[in-house]
N, C-alpha and C positions, 0 to 999 in steps of 0.2 A: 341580535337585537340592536338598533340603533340606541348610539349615545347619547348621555344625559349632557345636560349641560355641565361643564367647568364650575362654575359658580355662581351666585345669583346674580352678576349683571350680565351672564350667559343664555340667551335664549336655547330653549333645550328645544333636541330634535323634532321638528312636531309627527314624525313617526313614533316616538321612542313610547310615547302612553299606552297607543295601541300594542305598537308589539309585547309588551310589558302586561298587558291585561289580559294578550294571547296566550303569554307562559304559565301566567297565572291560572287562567283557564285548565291549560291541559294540565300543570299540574294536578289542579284537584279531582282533576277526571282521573288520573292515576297514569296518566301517558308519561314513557320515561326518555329523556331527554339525555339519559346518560348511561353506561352501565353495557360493558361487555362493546365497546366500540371499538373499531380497529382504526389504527393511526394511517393517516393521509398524508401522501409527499406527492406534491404537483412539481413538474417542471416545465418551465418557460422556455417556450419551442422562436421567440422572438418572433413571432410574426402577430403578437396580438391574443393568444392560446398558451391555453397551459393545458399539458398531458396528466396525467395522473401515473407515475410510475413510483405505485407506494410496494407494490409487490415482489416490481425487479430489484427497487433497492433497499428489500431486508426489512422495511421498518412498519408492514403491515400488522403489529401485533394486536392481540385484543386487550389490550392493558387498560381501556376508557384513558389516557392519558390527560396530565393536568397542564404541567409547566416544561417548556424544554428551552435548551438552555446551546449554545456552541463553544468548542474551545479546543483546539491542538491540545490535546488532553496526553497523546503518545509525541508529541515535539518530531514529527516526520514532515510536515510543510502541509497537513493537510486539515480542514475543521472535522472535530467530533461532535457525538453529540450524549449529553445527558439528560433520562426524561424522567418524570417523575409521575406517577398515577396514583390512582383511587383504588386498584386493586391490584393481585401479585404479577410482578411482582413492583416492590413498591418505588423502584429505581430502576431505571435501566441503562447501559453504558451502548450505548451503538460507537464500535469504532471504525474511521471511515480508511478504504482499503486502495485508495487510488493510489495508482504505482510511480506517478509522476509528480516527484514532490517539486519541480522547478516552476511550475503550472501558474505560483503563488509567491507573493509576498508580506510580510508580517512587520509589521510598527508597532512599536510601545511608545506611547508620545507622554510628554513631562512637562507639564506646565508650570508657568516662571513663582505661583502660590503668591500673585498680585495681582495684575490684569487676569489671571488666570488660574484655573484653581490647578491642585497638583496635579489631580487624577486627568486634566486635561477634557473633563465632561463638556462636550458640546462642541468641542472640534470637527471641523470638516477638511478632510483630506482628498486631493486629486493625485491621481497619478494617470500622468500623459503616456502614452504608450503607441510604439510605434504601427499601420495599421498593416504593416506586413505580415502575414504569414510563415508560420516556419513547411506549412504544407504547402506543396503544389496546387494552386486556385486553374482551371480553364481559363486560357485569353479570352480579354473582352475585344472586339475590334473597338472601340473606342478607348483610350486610357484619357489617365487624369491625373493629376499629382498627389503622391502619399500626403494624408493629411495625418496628423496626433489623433487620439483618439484618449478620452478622461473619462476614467473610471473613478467614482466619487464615494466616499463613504464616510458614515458620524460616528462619532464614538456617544454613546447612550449610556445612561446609567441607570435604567431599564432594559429590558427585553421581553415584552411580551407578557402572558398572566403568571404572576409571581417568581419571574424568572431574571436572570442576569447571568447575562453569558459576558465571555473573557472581555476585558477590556483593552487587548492585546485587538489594533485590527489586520485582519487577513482578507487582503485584495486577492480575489483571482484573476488570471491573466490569461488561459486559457492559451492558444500558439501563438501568442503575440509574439516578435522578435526583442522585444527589449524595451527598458524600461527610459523614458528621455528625462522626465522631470517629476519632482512630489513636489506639492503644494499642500502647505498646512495655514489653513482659515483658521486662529485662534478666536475663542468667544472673546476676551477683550479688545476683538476689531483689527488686532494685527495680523499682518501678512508674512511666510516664511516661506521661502522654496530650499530644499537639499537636492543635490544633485549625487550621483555616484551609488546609483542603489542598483543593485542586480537582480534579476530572477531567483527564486526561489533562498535566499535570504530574510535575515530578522536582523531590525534594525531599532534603535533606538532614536526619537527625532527629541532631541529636549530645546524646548524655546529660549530664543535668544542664541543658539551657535550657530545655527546654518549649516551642521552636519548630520549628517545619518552616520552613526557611529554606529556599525555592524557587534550583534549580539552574538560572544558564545554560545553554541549548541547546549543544550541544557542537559541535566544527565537523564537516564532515564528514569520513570517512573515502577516504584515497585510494581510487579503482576499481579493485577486481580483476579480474585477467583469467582467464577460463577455459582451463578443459586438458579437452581433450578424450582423455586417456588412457584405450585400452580396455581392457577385461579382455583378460586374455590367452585363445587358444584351447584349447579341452578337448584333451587329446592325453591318452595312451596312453603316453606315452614321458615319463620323468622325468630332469632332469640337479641334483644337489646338489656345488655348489662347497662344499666345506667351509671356511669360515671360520679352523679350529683346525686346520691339519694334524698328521697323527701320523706316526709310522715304521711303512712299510710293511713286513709281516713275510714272510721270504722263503721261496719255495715253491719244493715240490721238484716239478717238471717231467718228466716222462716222455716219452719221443719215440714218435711213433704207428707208425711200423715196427719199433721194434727194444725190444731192455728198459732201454735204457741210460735213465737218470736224471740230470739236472743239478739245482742249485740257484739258481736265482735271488734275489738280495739287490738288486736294482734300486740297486747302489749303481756304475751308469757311466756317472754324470755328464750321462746323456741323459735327455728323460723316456720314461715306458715306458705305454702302453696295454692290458692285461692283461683280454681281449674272451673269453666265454665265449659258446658256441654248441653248435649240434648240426644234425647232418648231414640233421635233418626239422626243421626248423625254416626255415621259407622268411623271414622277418626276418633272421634271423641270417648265410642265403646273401646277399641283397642285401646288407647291411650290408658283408661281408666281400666282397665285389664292388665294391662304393663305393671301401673304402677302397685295395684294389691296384690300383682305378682311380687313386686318387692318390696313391701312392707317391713320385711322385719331388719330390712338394711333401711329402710326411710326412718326405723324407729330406733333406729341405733344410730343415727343421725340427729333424732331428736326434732323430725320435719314432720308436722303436723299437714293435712291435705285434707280442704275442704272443697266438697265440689258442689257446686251450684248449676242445679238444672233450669233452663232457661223455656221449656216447652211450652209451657202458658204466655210467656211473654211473645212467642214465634206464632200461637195460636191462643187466641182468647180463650174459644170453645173447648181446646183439646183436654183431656184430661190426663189424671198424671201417673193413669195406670200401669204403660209403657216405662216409666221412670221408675217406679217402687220395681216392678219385675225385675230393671236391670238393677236396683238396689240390692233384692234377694238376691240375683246370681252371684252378685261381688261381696257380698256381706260390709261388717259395720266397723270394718279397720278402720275407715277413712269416715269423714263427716258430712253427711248428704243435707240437702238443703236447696232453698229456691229465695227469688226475691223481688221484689214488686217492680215495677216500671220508673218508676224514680229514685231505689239502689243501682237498678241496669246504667238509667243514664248517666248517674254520677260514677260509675265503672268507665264505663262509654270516655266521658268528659276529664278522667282520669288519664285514661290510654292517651288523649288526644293533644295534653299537657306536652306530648316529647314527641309527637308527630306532625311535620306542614300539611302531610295529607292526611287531612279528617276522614277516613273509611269507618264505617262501621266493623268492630271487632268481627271479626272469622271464629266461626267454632270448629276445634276448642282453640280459647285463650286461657291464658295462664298470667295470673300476677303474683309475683315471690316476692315476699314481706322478711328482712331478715329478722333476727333474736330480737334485737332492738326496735321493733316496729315501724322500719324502714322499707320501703319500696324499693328493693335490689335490682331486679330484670321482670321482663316484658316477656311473654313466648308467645308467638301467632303461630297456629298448628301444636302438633301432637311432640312433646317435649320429651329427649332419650333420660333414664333413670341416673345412668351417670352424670349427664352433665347438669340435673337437677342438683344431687349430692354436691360436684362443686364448689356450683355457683351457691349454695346456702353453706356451705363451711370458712367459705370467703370470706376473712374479717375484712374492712374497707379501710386501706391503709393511707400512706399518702398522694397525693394525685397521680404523679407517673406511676403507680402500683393500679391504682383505680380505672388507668390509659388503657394499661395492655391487658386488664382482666376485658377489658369492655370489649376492646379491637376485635375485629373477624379473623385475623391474621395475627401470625406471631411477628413479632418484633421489639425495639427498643424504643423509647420515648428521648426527645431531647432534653436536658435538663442545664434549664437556665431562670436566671431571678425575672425576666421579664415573662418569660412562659410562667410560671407560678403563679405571679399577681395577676395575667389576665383569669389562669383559671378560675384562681381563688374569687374573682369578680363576678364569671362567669357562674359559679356556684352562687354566691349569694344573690343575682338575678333570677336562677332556677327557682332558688328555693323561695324567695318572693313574689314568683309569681303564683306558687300554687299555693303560698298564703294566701295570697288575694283571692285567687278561685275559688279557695273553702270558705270564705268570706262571701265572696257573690252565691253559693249555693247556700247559703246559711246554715255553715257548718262553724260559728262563732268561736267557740271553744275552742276549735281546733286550727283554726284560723288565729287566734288570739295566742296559742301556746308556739304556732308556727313563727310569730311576729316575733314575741318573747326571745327566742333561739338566735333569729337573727338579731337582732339589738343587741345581746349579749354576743354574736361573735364579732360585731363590728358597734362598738361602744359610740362611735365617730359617725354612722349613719344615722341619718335624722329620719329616713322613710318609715322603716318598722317603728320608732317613736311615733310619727304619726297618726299610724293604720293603731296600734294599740291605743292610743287616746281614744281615736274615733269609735273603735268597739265597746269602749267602756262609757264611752258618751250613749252609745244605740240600747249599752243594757243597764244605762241609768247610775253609771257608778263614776260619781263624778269627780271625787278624791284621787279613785287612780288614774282617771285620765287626765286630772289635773297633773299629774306627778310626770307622766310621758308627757306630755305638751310641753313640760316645760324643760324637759331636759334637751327635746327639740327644738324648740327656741334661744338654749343657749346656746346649740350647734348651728343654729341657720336662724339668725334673727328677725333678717329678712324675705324669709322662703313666704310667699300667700297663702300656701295652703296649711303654713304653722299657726297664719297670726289667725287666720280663719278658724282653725278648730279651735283655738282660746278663746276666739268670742261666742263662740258655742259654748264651751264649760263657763264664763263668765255670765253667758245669759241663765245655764241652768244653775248657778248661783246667785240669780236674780240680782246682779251688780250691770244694769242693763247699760252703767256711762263706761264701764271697763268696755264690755262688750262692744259698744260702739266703735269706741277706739282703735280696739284691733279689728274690728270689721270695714273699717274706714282704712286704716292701714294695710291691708289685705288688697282692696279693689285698687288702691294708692300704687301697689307692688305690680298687679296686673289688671289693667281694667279693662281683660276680656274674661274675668272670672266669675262666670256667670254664678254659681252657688254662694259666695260672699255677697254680694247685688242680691239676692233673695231674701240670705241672710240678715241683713244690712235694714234691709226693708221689712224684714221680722218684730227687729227691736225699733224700726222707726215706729210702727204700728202697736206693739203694747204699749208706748209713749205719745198714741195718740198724737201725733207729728204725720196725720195721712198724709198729706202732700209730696213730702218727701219719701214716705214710705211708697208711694205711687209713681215716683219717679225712681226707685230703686228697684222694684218691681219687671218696672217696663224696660232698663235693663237690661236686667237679665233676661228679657224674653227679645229682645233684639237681637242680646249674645247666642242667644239658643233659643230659636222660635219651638222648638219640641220641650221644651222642658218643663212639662205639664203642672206641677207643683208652681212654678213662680204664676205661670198663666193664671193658673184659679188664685193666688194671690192678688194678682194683676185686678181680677175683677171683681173679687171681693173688697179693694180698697175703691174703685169706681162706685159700688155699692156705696162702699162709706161714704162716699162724698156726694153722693146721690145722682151720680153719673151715669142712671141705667142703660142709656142702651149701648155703649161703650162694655159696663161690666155681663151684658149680655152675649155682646158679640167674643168677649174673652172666652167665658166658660162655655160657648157654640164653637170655639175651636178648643175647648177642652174634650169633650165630648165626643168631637171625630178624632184626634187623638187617640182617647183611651174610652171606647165606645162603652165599659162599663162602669167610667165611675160614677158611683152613686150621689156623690156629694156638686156636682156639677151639676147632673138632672135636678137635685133639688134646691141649689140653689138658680137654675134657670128658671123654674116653676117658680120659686120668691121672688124674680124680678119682673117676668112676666104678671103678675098676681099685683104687685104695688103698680104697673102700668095701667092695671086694669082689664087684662088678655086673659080670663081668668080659663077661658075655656085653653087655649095653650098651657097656662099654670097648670089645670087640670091635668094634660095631655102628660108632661113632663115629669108629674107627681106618680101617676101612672106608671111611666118607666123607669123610677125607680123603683117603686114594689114588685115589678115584674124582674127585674133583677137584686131585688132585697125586700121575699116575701114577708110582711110583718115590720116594714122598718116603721118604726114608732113616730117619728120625727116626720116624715111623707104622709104617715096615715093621719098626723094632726094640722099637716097641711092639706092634704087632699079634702080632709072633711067642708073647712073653713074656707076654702078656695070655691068648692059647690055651694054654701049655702052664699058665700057673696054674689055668687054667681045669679042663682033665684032672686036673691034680692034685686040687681039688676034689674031682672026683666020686670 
């Protein structure tokens, strides 16, 4: 991909959107970009061409490689390399085997830690070298006088993607005869030449002497042992231990013979296995075959398995005779069941919480719920019985415990205080976000106990304060959201979106000058916050202050021309000022918007109607009853609209 820009007084690549839209793309298509890739070594044949010789030298592996790194790793005159990947194994040591350690020269440079920092970052060094040969060249009939030849090289405090290789530099010299002069460009603008350097030597340049003071041979390096860890095999079938467990949100269960309904809250204390399938789906029969083969080790586990048949959802029409069959052959160890098109999607919308690529679930999938009513792991495809048992006997420990249960591979986690608090961060975004999603599906409750959990694990976060006022504002309970708002306001006084939900609980305690306050102070903090600007314009308008409330209105519909709520505000205070055909043209782009709202048709039909357009009034009145048969309010305008109309003529 082409680069972004450095920073915003950087013009970014104007390649870099597209390419960027491209990956985006084939990600969602499922195109994989990574995974089972073999490492590439070009080299530079000098005439403008690079070879590709990854094969002949040893480093074609299929590792998907990440970060690589160089460094005299065995102190023989010659660079190594260390690579790191995505899959096994999870390091790799390539050591490099050229026989000819004089070939090269090696500097550690030392910066004076004034003009120049110690590590010497951003040095550039020359070394002149003579352009003789130590091999026999063909006579030219023409010569010419030996010229130096400068081999140039920075010392970096990077390398490459999340890499840093030695900060020791190693000049190659290849048959040159010898070395004439080093030249050290310091970042503070001064200039140093050392003289007296040899081939295949290490040398130390420290600023301000003007010697290359030749380095002891270093001792060796303990022997490493190899691992011969393989990749794992390509399979079809996916299992994700999640890391971050969240609360699983409970679903409402249908029984396949009868209409009866239950709800499951996976909150008894067992873990629960929650296995989707369908009665053509031959995976999904073996699977569920497997597993009431082992029933009575599932039940000495204390793992409950409910499986929910998805056939009607696959087919409208089908019926669910095929499913009970395969119920009778497996019998009633396990809990059978089906569920309607809107438990499917919030399954659906659940998987897709921990995945970039939104696919639709595969059957069978499987969702493992620990004791605790926790969301454990994930399985796409047909799940083995042991590693069901595991993964639910699993207590979830602390986070490097939680690393290695999750990883594909075995291995060790780093443990450090900086790794900790990003996790710990990183968990409380997870788990905030699927607050918020059980919020957007209107799953309130559960949304609200989600908030709850995090607020109490970080006392200091003002966000879950927030989202909990707001719930308790939407279910009318304005004491406790008075209680979170304010403990959020004492953490973030100045946050908009704190001082905004106060003027909401202020308004619904009918204290409409508080409410102003902070809704003036909100738009004050950001005034591109469109819902405050609505807001704002809410309490200008039960204080009959139209004008203002008509320019707070219009606001917010500048801020956000889609935000359909301020719009029909918008043209309801035109109304009020008797502004019609302004408040008609609002709620005429309310209406392509949101082609059914009702209250928009009818109030386009009221302004049409005091114009006098009675037959439009008519039309509009109309389309409302045709999308709200019986609405009372349209039919006692429709009535009244006709007989003005008669009159008329």
């Amino acid at each position: 991909m082409s680069r972004t820009a450095n920073d915003e007084s950087t013009d970014a690549d104007r390649n870099w959107f597209g390419a960027r839209n491209d990956l985006f793309r084939m990600i969602m298509e499922g195109r994989s970009f990574s995974g089972r890739e073999r490492n590439c070594c070009f080299l530079n044949t000098g005439d403008g061409k690079f070879a590709t010789v990854s094969a002949v030298a040893g480093i074609d592996f299929p590792d998907d490689g990440r970060a690589l790194t160089y460094t005299d790793w065995d102190h023989d005159g010659d660079l190594d390399l260390w690579i790191t990947n995505r899959t096994a194994p999870r390091i790799r040591y390539l050591e490099n085997q050229t026989v000819d350690s004089s070939q090269a020269v090696t500097f550690h440079l030392v910066g004076n830690g004034t003009t120049t920092n110690r590590d010497a970052v951003g040095a550039r060094i020359e070394v002149r070298v003579s352009d003789q040969s130590t091999s026999p060249r063909p006579k030219s009939p023409v010569t010419s006088p030996q010229r130096p030849q400068r081999l140039v090289k920075t010392l970096r405090a990077g390398e490459g993607f999340l890499s840093q290789s030695s900060k020791s530099i190693h000049v190659g010299l290849g048959q040159t005869a010898g070395i004439e002069q080093v030249t050290v460009h310091w970042p503070g603008g001064t200039t140093e030449t050392f003289e007296d350097v040899e081939r295949g030597g290490k040398y130390e340049l420290r600023q301000g002497t003007g010697i290359a003071a030749r380095l002891p041979t270093p001792a060796p390096r303990s022997q490493l042992t190899s691992d011969t860890t393989p990749l794992p095999d390509a399979s079809r079938t996916g299992r994700v231990s999640l890391v971050n467990r969240v609360p699983m949100p409970s679903v409402a269960l249908q029984n396949l013979t009868s209409s009866e309904t239950r709800r499951l809250d996976f909150k008894t204390g067992r873990p629960t296995l929650l296995l989707l399938w369908a009665s053509w789906c031959s995976p999904c029969i073996q699977e569920l075959a497997t597993l009431t083969g082992q029933q009575r080790e599932l039940q000495q586990a204390n793992i409950d398995i409910v499986a929910i048949n998805v056939d009607q959802l696959d087919d409208p029409n089908a019926t669910l005779d095929n499913a009970q069959q395969v119920v009778a052959q497996l019998g009633d160890s396990i809990t059978w069941g089906q569920v309607d098109a809107n438990q499917m999607q919030m399954l659906q919308e659940l998987n897709d919480q921990f995945f970039f690529l939104k696919k639709p679930l595969p059957l069978p999938s499987s969702f493992l719920v620990d004791a605790s009513g926790r969301l454990a792991a994930i399985y796409k495809g047909p799940i083995e019985p042991t590693q069901l048992l595991a993964d639910s006997q699993r207590i979830p420990g602390d986070y490097h415990e939680r690393a290695r249960s999750a990883a594909c591979l075995p291995g060790s986690s780093l443990e450090h205080p900086r790794i900790l608090e990003v996790a710990r961060r990183d968990e409380l975004q997870t788990r905030f976000h699927v607050a918020a999603w059980l919020s957007e599906i209107e799953r309130f409750d559960e949304s609200l106990r989600a908030f709850e959990e995090l607020a109490a694990l970080d006392p200091n976060w003002a966000l879950p304060l927030r989202q909990i006022a707001k719930l308790h504002i939407s279910a009318n309970r304005v004491t406790a959201a008075k209680a979170a708002a304010e403990r959020a306001y004492d953490l973030e006084p100045d946050d908009a979106a704190v001082l905004n939900t106060l003027g909401l609980i202020h308004s619904a305690e009918h204290d409409e000058t508080k409410a102003e306050q902070f809704l003036r102070r909100a738009v004050e903090r950001d005034p591109t916050f469109a819902e405050a600007f609505n807001n704002l314009g809410t309490i200008l308008a039960t204080q009959n202050r139209l004008e203002s409330a008509r320019d707070a209105f219009a606001r917010a519909v500048e801020i956000d021309p889609s935000f359909v709520q301020a719009r029909t505000n918008l043209g309801s205070s035109y109304a009020a000022l008797n502004q019609i055909p302004l408040a008609i043209h609002e709620y005429e782009q309310v209406v392509k918007a949101d082609p059914e709202y009702v209250d928009a048709y009818n109030n386009l039909g009221t302004m049409h109607a005091r114009l006098g357009n009675y037959r439009q009034a008519i039309a509009y009145y109309q389309d409302v009853l045709r999308l709200s048969p019986g609405n009372a309010e349209a039919t006692r305008n429709l009535q009244l609209a006709v007989k003005l109309l008669n009159q008329s003529k």
